[in-house]
NUSE-173779 format. One line per 5 residues: their letters; for each residue x, y, z of C-alpha. Coordinates in nm, 3 decimals. Layout:
residues N
a) X Y Z; ...
This chain:
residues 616
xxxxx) -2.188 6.123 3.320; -1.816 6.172 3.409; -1.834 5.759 3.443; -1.991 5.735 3.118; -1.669 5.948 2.964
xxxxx) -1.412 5.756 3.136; -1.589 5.405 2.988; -1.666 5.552 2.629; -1.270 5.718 2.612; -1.151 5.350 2.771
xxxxx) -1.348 5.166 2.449; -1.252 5.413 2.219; -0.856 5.344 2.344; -0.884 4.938 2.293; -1.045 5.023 1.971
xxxxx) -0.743 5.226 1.839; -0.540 4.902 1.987; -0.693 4.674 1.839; -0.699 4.835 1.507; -0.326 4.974 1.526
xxxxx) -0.292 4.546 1.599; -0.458 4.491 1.259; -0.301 4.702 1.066; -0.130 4.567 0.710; 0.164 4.647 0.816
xxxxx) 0.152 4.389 1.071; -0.044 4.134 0.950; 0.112 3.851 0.821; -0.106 3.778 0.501; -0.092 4.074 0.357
xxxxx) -0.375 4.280 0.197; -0.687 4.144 0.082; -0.730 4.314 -0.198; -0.433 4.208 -0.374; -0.520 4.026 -0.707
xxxxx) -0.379 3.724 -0.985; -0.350 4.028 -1.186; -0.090 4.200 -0.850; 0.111 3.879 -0.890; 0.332 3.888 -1.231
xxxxx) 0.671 3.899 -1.301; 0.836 4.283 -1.304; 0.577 4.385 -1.041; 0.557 4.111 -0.791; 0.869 3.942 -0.875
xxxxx) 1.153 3.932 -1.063; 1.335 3.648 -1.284; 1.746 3.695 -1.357; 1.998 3.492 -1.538; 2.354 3.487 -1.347
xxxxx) 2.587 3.659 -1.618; 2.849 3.405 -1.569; 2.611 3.096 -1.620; 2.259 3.178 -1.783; 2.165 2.847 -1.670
xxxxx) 2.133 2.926 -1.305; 1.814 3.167 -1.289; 1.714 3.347 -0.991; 1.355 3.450 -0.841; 1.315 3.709 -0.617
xxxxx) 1.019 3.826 -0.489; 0.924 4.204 -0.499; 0.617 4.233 -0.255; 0.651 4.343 0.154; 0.798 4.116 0.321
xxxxx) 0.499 4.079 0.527; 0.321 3.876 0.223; 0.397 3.450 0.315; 0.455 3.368 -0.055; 0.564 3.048 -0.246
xxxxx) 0.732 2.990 -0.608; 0.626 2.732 -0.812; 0.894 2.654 -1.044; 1.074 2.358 -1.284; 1.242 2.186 -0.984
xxxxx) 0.949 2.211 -0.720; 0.740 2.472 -0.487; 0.926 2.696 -0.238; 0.810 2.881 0.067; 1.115 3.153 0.028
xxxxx) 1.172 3.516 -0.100; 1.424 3.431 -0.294; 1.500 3.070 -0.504; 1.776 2.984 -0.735; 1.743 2.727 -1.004
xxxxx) 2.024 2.533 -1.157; 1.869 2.419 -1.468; 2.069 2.179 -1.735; 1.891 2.200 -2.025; 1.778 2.407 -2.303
xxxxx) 1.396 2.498 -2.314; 1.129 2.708 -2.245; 1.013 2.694 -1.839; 0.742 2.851 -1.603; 0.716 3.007 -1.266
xxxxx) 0.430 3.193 -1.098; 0.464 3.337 -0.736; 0.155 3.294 -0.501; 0.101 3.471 -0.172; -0.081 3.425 0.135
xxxxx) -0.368 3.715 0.198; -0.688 3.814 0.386; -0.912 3.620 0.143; -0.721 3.305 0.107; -0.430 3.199 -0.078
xxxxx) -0.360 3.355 -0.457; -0.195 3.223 -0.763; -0.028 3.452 -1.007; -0.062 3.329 -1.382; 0.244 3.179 -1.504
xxxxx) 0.529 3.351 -1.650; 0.790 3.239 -1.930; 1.150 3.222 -1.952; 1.404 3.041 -2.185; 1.728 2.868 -2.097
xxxxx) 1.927 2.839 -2.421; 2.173 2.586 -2.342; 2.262 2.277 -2.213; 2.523 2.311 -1.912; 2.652 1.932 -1.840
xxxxx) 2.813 2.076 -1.498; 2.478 2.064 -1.388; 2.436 1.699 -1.446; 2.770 1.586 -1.340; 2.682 1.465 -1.017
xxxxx) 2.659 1.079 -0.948; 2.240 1.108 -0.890; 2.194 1.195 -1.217; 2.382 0.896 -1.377; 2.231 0.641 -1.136
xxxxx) 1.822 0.753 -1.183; 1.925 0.762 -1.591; 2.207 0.573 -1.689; 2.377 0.854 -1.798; 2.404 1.112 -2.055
xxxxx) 2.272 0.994 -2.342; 2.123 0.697 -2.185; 1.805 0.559 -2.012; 1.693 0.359 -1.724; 1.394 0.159 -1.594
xxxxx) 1.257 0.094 -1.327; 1.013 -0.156 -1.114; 0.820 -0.098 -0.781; 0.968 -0.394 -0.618; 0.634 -0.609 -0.591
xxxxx) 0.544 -0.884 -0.838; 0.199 -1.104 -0.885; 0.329 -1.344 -0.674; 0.422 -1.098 -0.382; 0.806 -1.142 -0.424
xxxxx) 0.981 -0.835 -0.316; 1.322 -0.859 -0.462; 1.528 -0.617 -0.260; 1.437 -0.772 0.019; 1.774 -0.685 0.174
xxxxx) 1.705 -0.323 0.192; 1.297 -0.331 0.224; 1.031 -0.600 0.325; 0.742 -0.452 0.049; 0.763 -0.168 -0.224
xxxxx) 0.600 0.037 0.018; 0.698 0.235 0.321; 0.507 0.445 0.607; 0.771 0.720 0.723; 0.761 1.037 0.964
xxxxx) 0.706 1.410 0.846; 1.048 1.497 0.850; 1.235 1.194 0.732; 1.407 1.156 0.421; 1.753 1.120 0.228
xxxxx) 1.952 1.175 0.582; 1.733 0.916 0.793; 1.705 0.676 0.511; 1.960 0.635 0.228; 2.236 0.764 0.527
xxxxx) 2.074 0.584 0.802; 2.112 0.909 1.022; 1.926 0.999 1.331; 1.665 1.254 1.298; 1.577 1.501 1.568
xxxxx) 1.210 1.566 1.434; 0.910 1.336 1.322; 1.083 1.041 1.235; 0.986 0.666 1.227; 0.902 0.429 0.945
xxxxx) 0.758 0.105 0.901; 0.755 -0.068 0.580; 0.534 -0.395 0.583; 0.554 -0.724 0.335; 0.281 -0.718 0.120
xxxxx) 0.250 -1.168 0.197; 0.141 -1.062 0.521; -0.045 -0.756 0.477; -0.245 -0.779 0.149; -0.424 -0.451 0.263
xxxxx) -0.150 -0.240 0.193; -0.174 -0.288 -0.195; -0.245 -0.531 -0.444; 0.029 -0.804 -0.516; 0.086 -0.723 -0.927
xxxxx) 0.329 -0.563 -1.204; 0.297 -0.250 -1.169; 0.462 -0.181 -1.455; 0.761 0.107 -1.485; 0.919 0.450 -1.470
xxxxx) 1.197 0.514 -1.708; 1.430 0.826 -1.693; 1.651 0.950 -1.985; 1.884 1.157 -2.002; 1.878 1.179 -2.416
xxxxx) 1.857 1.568 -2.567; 1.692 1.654 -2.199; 1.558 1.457 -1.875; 1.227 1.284 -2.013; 1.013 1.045 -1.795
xxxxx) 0.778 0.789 -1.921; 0.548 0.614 -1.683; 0.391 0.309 -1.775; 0.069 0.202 -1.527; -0.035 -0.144 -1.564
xxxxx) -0.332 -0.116 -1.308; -0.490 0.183 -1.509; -0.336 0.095 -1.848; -0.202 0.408 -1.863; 0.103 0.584 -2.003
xxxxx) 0.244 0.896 -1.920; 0.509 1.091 -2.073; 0.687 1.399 -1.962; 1.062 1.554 -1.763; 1.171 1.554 -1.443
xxxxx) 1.407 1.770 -1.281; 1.637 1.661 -1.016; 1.748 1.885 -0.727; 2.078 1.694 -0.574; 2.150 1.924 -0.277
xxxxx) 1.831 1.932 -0.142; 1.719 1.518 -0.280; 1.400 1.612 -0.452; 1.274 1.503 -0.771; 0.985 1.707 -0.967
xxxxx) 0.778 1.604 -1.242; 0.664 1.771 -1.540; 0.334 1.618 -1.717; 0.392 1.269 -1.545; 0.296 1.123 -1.194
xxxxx) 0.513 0.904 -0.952; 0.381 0.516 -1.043; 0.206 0.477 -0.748; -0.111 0.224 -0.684; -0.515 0.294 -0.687
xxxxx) -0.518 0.231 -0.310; -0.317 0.498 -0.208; -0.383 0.770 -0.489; -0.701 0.976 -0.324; -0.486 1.002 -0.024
xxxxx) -0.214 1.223 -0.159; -0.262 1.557 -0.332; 0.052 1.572 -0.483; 0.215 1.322 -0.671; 0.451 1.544 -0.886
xxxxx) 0.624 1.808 -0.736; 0.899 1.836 -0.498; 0.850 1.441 -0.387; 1.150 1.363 -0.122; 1.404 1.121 -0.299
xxxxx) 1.453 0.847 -0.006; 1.722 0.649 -0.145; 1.913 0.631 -0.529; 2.194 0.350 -0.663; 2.297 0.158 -0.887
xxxxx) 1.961 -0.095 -0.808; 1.788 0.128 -0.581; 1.499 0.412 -0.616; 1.337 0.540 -0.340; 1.073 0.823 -0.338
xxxxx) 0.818 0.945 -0.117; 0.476 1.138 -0.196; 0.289 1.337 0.172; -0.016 1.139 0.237; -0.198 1.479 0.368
xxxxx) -0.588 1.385 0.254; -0.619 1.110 0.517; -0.820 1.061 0.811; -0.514 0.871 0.964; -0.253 1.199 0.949
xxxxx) 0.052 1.320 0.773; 0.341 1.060 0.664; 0.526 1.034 0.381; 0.495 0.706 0.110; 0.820 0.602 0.016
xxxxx) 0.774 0.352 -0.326; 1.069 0.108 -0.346; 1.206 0.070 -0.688; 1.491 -0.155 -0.830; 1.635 -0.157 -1.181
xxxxx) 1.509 -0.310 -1.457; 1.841 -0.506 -1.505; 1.804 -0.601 -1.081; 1.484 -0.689 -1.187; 1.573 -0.920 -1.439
xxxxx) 1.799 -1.100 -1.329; 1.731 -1.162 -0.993; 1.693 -1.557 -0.887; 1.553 -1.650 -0.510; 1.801 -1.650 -0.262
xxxxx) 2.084 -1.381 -0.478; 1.893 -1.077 -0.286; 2.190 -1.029 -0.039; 2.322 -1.071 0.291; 2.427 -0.892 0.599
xxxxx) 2.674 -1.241 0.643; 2.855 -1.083 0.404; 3.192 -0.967 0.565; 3.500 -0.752 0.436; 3.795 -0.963 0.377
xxxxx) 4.152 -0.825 0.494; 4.469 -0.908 0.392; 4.670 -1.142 0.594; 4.815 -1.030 0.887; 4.585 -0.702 0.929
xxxxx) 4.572 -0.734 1.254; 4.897 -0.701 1.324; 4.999 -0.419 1.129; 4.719 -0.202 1.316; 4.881 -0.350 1.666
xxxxx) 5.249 -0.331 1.590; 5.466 -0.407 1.885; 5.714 -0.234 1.719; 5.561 0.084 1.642; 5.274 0.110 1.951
xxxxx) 5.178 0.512 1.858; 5.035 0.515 1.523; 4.888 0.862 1.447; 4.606 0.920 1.159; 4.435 1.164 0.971
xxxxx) 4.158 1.173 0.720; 4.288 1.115 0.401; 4.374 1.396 0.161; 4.227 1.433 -0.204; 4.545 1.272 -0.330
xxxxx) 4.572 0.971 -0.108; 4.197 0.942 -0.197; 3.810 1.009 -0.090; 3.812 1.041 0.290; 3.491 0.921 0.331
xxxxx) 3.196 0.716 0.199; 2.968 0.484 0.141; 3.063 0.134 0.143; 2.959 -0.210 0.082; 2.888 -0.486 0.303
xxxxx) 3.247 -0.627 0.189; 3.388 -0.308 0.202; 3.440 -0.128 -0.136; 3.384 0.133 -0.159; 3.023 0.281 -0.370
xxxxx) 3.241 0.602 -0.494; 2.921 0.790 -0.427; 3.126 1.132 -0.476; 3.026 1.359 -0.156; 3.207 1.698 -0.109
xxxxx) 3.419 1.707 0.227; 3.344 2.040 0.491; 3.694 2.229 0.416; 3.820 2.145 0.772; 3.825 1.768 0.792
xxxxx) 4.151 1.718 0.708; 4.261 1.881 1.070; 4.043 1.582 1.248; 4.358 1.292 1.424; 4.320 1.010 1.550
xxxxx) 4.631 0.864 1.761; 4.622 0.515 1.903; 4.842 0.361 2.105; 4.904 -0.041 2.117; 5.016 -0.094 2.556
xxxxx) 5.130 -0.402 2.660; 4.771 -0.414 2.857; 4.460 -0.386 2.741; 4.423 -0.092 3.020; 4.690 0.103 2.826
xxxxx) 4.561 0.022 2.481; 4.459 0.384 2.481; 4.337 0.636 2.203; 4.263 1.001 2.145; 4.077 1.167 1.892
xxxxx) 4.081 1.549 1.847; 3.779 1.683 1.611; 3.840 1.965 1.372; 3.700 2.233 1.617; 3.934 2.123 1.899
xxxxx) 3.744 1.884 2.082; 3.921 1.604 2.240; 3.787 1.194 2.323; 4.000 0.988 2.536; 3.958 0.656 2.629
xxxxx) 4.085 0.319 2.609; 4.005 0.045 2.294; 3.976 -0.304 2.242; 3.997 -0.506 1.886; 3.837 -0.845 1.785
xxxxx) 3.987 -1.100 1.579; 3.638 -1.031 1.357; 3.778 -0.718 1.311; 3.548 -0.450 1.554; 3.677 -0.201 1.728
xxxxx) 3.526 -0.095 2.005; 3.649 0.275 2.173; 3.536 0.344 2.538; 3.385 0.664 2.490; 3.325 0.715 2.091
xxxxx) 3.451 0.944 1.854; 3.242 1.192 1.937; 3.042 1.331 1.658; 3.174 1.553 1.343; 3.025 1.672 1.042
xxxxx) 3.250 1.549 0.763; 2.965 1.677 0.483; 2.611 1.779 0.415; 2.411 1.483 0.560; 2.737 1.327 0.652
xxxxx) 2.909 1.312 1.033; 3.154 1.048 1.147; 3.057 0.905 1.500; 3.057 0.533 1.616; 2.751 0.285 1.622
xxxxx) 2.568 0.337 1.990; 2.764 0.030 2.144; 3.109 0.249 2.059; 3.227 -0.019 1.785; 3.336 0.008 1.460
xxxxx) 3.430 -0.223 1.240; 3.717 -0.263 0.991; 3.656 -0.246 0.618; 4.025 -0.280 0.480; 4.355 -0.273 0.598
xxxxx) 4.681 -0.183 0.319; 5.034 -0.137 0.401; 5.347 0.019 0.209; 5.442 -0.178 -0.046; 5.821 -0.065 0.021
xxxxx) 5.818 -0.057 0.399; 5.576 -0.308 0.473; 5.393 -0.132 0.741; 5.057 -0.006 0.790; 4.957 0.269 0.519
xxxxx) 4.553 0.284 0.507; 4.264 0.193 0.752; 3.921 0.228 0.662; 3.655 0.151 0.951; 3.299 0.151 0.882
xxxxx) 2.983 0.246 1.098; 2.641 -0.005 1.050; 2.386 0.167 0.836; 2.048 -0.058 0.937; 1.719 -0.031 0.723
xxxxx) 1.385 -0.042 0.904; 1.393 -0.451 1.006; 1.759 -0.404 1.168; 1.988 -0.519 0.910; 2.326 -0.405 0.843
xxxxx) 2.298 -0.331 0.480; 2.601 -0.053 0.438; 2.853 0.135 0.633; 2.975 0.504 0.650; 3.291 0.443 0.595
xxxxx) 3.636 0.672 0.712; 3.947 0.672 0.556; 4.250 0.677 0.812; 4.583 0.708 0.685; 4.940 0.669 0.895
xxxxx) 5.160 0.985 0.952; 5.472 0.897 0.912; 5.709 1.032 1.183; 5.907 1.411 1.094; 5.686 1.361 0.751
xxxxx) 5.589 1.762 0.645; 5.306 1.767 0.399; 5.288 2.076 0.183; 4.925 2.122 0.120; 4.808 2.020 -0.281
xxxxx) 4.557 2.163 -0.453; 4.334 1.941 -0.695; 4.297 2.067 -1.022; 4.175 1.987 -1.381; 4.096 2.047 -1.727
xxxxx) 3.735 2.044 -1.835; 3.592 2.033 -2.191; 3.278 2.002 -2.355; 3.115 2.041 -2.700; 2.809 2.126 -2.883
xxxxx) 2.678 1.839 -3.005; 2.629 1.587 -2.694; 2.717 1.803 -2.409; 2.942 1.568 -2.253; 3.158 1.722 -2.006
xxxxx) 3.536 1.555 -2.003; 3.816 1.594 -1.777; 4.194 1.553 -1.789; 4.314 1.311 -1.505; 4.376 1.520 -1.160
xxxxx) 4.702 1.676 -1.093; 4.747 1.847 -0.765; 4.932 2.189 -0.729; 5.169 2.153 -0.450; 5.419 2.461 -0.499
xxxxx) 5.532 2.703 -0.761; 5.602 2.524 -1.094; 5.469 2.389 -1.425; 5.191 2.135 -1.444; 5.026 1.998 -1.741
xxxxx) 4.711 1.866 -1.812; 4.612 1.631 -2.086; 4.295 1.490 -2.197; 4.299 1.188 -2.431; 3.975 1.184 -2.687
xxxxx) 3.851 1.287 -2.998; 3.580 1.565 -3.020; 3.507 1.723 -3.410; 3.311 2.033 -3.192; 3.446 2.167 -2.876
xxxxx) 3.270 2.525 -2.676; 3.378 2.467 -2.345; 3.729 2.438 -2.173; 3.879 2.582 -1.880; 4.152 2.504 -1.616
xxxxx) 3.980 2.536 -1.267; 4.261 2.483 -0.930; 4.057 2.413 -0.616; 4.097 2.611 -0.337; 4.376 2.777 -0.444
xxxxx) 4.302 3.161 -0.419; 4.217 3.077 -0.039; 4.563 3.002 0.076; 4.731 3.223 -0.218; 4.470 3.552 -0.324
xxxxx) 4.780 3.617 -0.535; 4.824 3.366 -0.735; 4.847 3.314 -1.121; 4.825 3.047 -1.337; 5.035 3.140 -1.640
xxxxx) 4.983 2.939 -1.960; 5.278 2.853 -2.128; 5.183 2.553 -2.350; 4.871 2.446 -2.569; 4.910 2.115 -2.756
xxxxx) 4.598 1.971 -3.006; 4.739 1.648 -3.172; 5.084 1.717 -2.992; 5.104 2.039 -3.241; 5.172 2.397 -3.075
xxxxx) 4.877 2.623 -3.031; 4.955 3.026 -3.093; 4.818 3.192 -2.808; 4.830 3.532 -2.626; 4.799 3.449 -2.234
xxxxx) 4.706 3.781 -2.165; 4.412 3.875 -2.393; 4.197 3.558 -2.502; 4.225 3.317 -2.216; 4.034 3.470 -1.926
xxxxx) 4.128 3.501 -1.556; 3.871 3.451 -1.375; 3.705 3.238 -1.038; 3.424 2.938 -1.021; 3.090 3.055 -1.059
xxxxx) 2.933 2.857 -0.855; 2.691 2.965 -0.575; 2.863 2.779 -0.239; 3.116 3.002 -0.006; 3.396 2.779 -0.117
xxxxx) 3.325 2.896 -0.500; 3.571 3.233 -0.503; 3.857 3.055 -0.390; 3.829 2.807 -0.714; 4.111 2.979 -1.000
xxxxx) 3.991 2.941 -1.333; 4.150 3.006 -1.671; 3.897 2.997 -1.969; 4.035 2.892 -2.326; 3.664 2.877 -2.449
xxxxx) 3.341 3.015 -2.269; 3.031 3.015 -2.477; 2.827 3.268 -2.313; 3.152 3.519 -2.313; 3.305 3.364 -2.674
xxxxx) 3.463 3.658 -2.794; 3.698 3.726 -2.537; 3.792 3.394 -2.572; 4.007 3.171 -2.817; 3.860 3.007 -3.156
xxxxx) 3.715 2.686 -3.060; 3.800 2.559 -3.433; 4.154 2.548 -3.260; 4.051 2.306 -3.037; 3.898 2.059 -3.263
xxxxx) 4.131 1.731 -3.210; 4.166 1.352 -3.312; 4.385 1.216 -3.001; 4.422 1.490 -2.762; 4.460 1.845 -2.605
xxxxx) 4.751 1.928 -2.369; 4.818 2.170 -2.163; 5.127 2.281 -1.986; 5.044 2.573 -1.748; 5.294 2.755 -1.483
xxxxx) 5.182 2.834 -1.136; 5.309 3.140 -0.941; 5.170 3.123 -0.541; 5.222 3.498 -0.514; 5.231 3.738 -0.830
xxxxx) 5.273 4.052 -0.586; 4.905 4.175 -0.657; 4.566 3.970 -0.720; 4.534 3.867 -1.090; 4.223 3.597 -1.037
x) 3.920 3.799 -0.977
């Protein structure tokens, strides 16, 4: 009996266990008696408009944080607690949270809310112009197959469509970056492998950008038309769908489950569209389709033979050569360039211009140097390179009369943006896109060398290109600040900008921008970076000019102090001085003032340190 006590109290024990195991509070899906009805907005989540820009929203979910949840939202599904949108345009949108339980995975019913204007900051980045042409404007585009299975892009893809790994996307493909994860692709001609999908027209997708972002997708193996928007999400390189399906073909279609929502953009410019649906209903595994698409106007006029080639060199200026291996001045030391001397980085061209793609530099680069020294051997042609963090390379360099330099032991590897780090091809070489000297010294001024972007048969068809420019000896730099004047009205929403000046010291600065605008609601000086360096600084306004007539103004009451509203870390240091702010108008000036047929100036005076903080 005394057995039997010690075997029932041991059961009871792992009983308890196993139960305290179980508990809600420690299981992951939550309870299973939560409901649709548990998951609305005020109770299971909530939805909030930033009061400096309505037109970011933020979701945050309310329930435990043991509940695995997802949003479904305008710009795609997220597996997070908390989501913010940056939505562009006026209208009426839905979300709905869902959350993993005990019986199986719940939906909440959708939930309204309104965005009441269009916010062009939102659709200023270069993605947006090359999918739609711009705002105001519309573009088509072709899967890059015909009946006669001619792929036209044949410099960047064999076939319109690609097989790719899990985790590949903008990085591995439009950057040509190494991925760390599930990541391989294989894109086959469709010539050889008639399997893959029917050789035909597939007909189009177009994307506007006219009073909203509106797709229409035209089908010509169905017949079928679809109309709808699209939402693009440019820092993570999504695209979402509303009412509308990625043109895809029949072969493929019963293989994917989603063919709207959240699909990985691959690849986007001027001629190229790349986006990839996850084949996850397949008996052959996960992978992501990537459709190839080129412009209608690619697509038009595109003759056999004009579809590129990696022949295709950069041409430097005479005597290149020896202005990078000057006998006269062996040590040349370089650094990234600055915003002023230009972008210090891109995306270039097989010739090597540059694409202007517009990427935002880590806040550090500018401290990476490069120093190489021209011996009178090639065993004291030597080089360092000292990264932003610190780290050093040393080595020794050779360069061809083809213009590739090759550097013993890299460059190491630094992150110069998102998506973006400056490193050497594997062999150590790089190769130089242009050379430019001083036009009133003569000597060398600007280098730009280029690493090989490849696509998936081994051609060069791009470089990341890097932007050195010469010190000059006992030269002291005091640091500049880019700045500009923004406007937009009511009517188009077309954001405008004065040229950039750059702040470099106490003083007066003035900005101008040359149009003519009958309704203007936005405008605002905004000084980058400035409040980092300076959290006492002021920008005083001491000029406003509409048609070169004098504004009255009161610089202390009606044009607002205040810092970027953006979401990044580098936001707060951004100084901005409002003239006109639509979603804070009557704190701010009469935009009837503002109303011009030539121009608005501004002359504006800034003070590094006002003795207390006055942007806030």
């Amino acid at each position: 009996m005394k057995i039997n006590k010690y075997i029932f109290s041991l059961a009871a024990f792992v009983m308890i266990l196993f139960m305290a195991g179980c508990s809600p509070d420690e299981y992951s899906l939550g309870d299973k008696d939560l409901t649709s009805d548990d998951l609305v907005e005020g109770v299971a989540y909530s939805v909030t408009h930033d009061a400096q820009n309505p037109n970011i929203v933020v979701i945050k979910s309310l329930l435990p944080s043991n509940y695995s949840i997802t949003f479904d939202t305008p710009q795609g599904r997220f597996q997070s607690n908390n989501v913010t949108l940056k939505i562009p345009f006026s209208g009426t949108y839905n979300v709905r949270i869902g959350a993993e339980t005990r019986g199986g995975f719940v939906w909440g019913p959708n939930s309204e809310f309104k965005v009441n204007d269009f916010y062009a900051g939102f659709v200023n980045d270069p993605l947006w112009e090359k999918i739609s042409g711009g705002v105001g404007k519309s573009k088509r585009w072709k899967l890059d197959i015909d009946a006669n299975n001619v792929t036209k892009h044949s410099d960047l893809w064999a076939g319109p469509l690609g097989f790719w790994g899990t985790d590949d996307g903008w990085s591995t493909c439009m950057l040509g970056q190494k991925g760390s994860g599930d990541n391989w692709n294989w894109t086959p001609d469709i010539a050889g492998n008639s399997w893959v999908m029917t050789a035909m027209d597939y007909g189009y997708i177009e994307f506007d950008l006219i009073n909203g972002a509106h797709v229409k997708v035209y089908n010509a193996e169905t017949g079928k038309t679809m109309t709808g928007t699209y939402m693009l999400d440019t820092d993570n390189h999504t695209i979402t769908f509303s009412d509308a399906q990625l043109l895809h073909d029949s072969k493929h279609d019963a293989i994917v489950t989603n063919w709207s929502s959240s699909l990985k953009l691959f690849g986007l410019d001027t001629d190229r569209l790349q986006i990839a649906a996850l084949r996850d209903n397949s008996s052959e595994g996960l992978c992501r389709l990537c459709y190839n698409f080129v412009s209608q106007d690619y697509w038009d006029n595109w003759t056999p033979g004009n579809q590129g080639t990696t022949n295709v060199k950069p041409t430097l200026e005479t005597g290149w050569k020896n202005l990078i291996l000057n006998p006269t001045n062996r040590e040349i030391t370089y650094k990234l360039a600055t915003e002023d001397e230009g972008d210090a980085f891109d995306y270039c061209n097989l010739d090597g211009t540059q694409k202007k793609v517009g990427l935002k530099g880590n806040d550090n680069i500018s401290d990476a140097t490069l120093v190489i020294y021209y011996g009178e051997s090639v065993a004291k042609q030597t080089y360092t390179y000292t990264a932003p963090d610190g780290t050093v390379v040393k080595g020794t360099f050779t360069l061809s009369d083809d213009g590739i330099f090759t550097f013993s032991n890299g460059l190491g590897n630094t992150s110069l943006a998102s998506s973006f780090n400056m490193s050497t091809n594997a062999d150590n070489t790089l190769r130089v896109l242009s050379v430019s000297h001083d036009d009133y010294n003569g000597t060398l001024k600007n280098l730009w060398l280029g690493k090989s972007c490849v696509d998936d048969q081994g051609n060069v068809i791009q470089y990341q290109g890097y932007h050195w420019v010469v010190q000059n000896a006992g030269a002291v730099k005091a640091k500049k600040y880019s700045s500009l004047l923004n406007m937009s009205d009511n009517t188009s929403w077309t954001l405008t900008t004065s040229d950039k000046v750059f702040v470099q010291g106490d003083g007066e600065y003035t900005f101008t921008i040359n149009d003519s605008r009958a309704d203007v609601n936005v405008m605002y000086i905004q000084v980058d970076g400035l409040l980092k360096d300076h959290p006492n600084a002021d920008i005083i306004v001491k000029s406003i000019k509409v048609d070169g007539k004098d504004v009255a103004f009161d610089d202390n009451t009606n044009i607002v102090r205040c810092i970027d509203d953006g979401k990044d870390e580098t936001s707060k240091y951004n100084a901005r001085r409002y003239f006109l702010n639509p979603w804070n108008l009557a704190s701010t000036m009469d935009p009837s003032l503002f109303v011009h047929t030539t121009s608005v100036s501004i002359t504006v005076q800034v003070v590094y340190d006002s003795g207390e903080v006055k942007i806030k």
